[in-house]
C-alpha positions, 0 to 999 in steps of 0.5 A: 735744821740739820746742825749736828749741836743744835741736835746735840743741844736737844739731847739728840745724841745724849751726849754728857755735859760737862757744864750746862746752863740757859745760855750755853752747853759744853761738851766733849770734843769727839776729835779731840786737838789736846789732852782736855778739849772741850766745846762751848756751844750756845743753845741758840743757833748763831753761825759763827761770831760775825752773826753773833748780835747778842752781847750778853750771848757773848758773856755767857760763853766766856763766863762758861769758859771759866766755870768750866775750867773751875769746875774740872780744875783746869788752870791753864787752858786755851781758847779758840773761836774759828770763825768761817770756813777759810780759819777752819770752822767746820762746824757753822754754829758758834763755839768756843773751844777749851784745849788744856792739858801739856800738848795744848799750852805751846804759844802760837 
């Protein structure tokens, strides 16, 4: 497969992770959007969320989310899923996307 966070995933890039368990892996966006931005990615290659049929899948992500956030003290953040090409995904496996810090907060 040539997904650049299935690669990811697999330590092909030794990229760090910020918060890892068996469900989801989270790393540093390489074109951050904020001053934190943060992916979530599932270890398992799912192409965006209308493919997603794993409920508990879904949890994993979320509860990623919050023990991320916890961990590096982040208390407000935002999060993000573009799901297909037209709302901006660009890369098609899923991931939710922390963006924290000042210039992330605006509503929209």
């Amino acid at each position: 497969m040539d997904c650049i966070f299935c690669k990811i995933i697999n330590g092909d890039f030794n990229t760090e992770f910020v918060y890892e368990n068996d469900y989801v892996a989270v790393f540093k966006d390489i074109n951050p959007k904020a001053p934190v931005h943060l992916l979530v990615v599932p270890k398992v290659h799912v192409e965006s969320l209308n493919e997603l049929e794993d409920k508990n899948l879904l949890g994993e992500l979320l509860y990623a989310v919050k023990e991320t956030t916890k961990k590096i003290g982040l208390k407000s953040y935002k999060t993000l899923i573009n799901t297909g090409k037209e709302a901006g995904q660009e890369v098609f496996h899923l991931h939710v996307h922390i963006l924290g810090g000042e210039a992330a907060l605006p509503t929209v």
